[in-house]
C-alpha positions in Angstrom: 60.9 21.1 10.8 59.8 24.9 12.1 57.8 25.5 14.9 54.7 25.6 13.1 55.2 22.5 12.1 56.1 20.5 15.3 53.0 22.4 16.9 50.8 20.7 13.8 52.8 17.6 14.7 52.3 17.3 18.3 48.7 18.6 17.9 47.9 16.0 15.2 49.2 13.3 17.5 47.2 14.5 20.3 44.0 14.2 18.8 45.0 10.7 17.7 45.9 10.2 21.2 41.8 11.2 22.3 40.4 9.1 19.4 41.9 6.3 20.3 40.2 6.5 23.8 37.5 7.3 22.4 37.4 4.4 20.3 38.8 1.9 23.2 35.9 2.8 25.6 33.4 1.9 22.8 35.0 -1.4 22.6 34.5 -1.9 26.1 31.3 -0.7 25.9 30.7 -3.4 23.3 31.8 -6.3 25.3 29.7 -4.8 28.7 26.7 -5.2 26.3 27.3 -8.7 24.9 28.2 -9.7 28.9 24.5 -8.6 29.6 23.1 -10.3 26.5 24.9 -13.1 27.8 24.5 -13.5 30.9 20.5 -12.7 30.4 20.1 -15.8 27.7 22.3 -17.7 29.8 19.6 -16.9 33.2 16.5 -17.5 30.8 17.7 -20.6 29.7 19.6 -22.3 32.1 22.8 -22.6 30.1 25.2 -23.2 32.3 28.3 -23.2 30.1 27.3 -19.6 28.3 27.0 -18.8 32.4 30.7 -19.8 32.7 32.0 -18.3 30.0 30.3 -14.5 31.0 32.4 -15.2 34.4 35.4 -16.0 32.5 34.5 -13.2 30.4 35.1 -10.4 33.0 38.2 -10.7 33.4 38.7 -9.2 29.6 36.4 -6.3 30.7 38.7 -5.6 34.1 41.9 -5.7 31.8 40.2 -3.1 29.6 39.4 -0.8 32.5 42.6 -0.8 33.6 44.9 -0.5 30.8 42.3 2.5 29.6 42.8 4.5 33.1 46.9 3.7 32.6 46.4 5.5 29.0 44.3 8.6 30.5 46.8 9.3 33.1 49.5 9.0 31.1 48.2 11.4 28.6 47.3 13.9 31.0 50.6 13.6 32.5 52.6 14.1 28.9 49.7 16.5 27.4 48.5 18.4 30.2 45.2 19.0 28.4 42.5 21.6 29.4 39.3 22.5 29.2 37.0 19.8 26.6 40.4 17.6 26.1 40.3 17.3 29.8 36.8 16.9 30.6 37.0 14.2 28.1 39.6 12.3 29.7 38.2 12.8 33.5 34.7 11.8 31.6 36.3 8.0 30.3 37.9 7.9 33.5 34.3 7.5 35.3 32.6 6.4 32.3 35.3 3.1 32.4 34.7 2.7 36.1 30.7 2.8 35.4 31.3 0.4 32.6 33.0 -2.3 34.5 30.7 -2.4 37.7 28.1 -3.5 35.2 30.6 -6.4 33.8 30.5 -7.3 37.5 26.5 -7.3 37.5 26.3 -9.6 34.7 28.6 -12.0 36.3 26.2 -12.0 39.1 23.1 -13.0 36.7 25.8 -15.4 34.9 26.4 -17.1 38.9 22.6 -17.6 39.2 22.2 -19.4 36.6 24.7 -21.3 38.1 23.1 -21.6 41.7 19.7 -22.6 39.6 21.1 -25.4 37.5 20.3 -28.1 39.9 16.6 -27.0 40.0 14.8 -29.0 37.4 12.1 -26.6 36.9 13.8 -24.1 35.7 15.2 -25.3 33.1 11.6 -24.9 31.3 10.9 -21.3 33.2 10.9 -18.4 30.8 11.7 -15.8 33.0 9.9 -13.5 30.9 9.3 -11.0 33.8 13.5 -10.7 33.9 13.6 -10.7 30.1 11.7 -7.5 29.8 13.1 -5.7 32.6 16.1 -6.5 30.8 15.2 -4.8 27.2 14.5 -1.9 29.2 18.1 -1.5 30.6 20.4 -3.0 27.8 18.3 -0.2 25.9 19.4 2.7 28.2 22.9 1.3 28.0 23.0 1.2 24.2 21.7 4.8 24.2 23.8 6.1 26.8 27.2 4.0 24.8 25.8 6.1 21.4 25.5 9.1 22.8 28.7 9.2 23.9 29.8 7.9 20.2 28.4 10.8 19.1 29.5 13.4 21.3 25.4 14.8 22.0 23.6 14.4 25.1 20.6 15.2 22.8 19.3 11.6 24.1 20.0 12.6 27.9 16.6 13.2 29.0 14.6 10.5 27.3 17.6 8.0 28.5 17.1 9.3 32.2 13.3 8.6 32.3 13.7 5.0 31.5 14.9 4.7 34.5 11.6 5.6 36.2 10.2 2.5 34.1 13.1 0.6 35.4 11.9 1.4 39.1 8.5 0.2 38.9 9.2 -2.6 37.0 11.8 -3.6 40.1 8.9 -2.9 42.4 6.5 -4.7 40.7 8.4 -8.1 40.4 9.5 -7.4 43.7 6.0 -7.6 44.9 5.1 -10.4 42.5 7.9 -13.0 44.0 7.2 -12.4 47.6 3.7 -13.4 47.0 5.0 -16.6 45.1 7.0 -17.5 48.1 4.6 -16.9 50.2 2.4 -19.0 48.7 4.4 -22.2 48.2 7.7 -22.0 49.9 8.9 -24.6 47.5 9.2 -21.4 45.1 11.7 -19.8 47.9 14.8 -20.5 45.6 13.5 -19.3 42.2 12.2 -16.1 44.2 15.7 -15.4 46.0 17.7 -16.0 42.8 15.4 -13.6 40.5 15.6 -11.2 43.3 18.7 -11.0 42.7 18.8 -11.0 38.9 16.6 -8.1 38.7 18.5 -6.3 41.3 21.0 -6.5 39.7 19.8 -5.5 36.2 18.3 -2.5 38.3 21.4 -1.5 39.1 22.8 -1.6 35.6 20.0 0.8 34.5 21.7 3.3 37.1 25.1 2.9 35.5 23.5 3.9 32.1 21.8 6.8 33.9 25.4 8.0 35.7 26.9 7.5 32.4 24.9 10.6 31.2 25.4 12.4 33.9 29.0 12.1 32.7 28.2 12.7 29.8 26.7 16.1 30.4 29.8 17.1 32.5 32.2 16.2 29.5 29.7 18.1 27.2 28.3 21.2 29.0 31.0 21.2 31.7 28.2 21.6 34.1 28.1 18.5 37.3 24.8 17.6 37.1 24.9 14.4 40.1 22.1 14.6 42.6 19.5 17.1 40.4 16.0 16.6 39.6 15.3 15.4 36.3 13.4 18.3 35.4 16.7 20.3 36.3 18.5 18.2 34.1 16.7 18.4 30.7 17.0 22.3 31.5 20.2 21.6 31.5 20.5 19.8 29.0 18.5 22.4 26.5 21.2 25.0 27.8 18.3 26.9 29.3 
């Protein structure tokens, strides 16, 4: 084999190398996603055994993260990749770490249900104020897990301003469950534990939101943490 070839060769086998992360950070995208679903239905319905098997679940997701970073470091070590190649692998690195701090959220959600199971009322509550704070930010994950599929940050911006619905829908049941404890302290419990769950989904929306930040970074090359979000469409246009 000529040099020529062996540079084909070892090139060919690097890009395999990147597709392959690629591809494994999708899958544990995909699992971080059913966890939510999960652990949502689980909250809404008082299922405790779907609770327990999200908690069970996690460990999967934490085996995922760290057999991914093991792969990145070892084929930066071996490859010694620049530019793109490397922004890609600094990109998963985060990207894994972002993925698997909102596994850890929807074991939360999966624990309340947990704590709640012994209160017979709500087993027949709908939750629906959790349920559609929850569309809002399994949405901005999905969107922020394609984008990345597809190597754009086209969706960026209108990803980014989900969050703002995010916010006030936090703020809003926020303000709604303190006046239902107020008024009956026998709804202290229910209050604390959707507190809790909609923190935590509030949270998750900011792990989508950091994911395109990454995103941008692995893209443009351009860190754009701790701008406006004005600054970042700009960005994001390439104006």
């Amino acid at each position: 084999m000529d040099n020529t070839n062996i540079g084909h060769h070892i090139s060919g086998q690097f890009n395999k190398e990147l597709e392959d992360v690629r591809n494994h950070v999708l899958t544990m995208g995909g699992l971080v996603e059913e966890q939510i679903e999960q652990a949502i239905k689980a909250f809404t319905t008082a299922n405790v055994e779907l609770a327990e098997l999200v908690i069970k679940q996690d460990n999967q997701i934490d085996d995922l993260e760290i057999a991914l970073d093991r792969e990145c470091t070892q084929i930066m070590a071996l490859r010694q990749p620049t530019a793109f190649d490397l922004r890609l692998l600094l990109t998963v690195l985060k990207i894994i770490n972002e993925l698997e701090r909102v596994g850890d959220l929807a074991e939360v959600i999966a624990k309340m249900t947990i704590h709640t199971s012994g209160i017979e009322s709500s087993k027949n509550d709908p939750y629906y104020e959790v349920q559609h704070m929850a569309d809002l930010v399994k949405s901005m994950l999905h969107d922020a897990l394609d984008s990345f599929a597809r190597m754009t940050v086209e969706q960026v911006p209108a990803i980014t301003s989900k969050d703002e619905n995010v916010d006030r829908e936090y703020a809003s049941i926020l303000r709604q469950q303190v006046t239902y404890m107020m008024e009956d302290p026998r709804n202290i419990t229910r209050t604390l534990n959707v507190l809790w769950t909609v923190r935590s989904l509030e949270r998750i929306g900011d792990h989508a939101c950091n994911i395109c930040e990454h995103l941008v970074y692995m893209i443009k090359g351009e860190d754009v943490r701790h701008i406006s979000r004005e600054e970042l469409e700009r960005k994001v246009k390439g104006e």
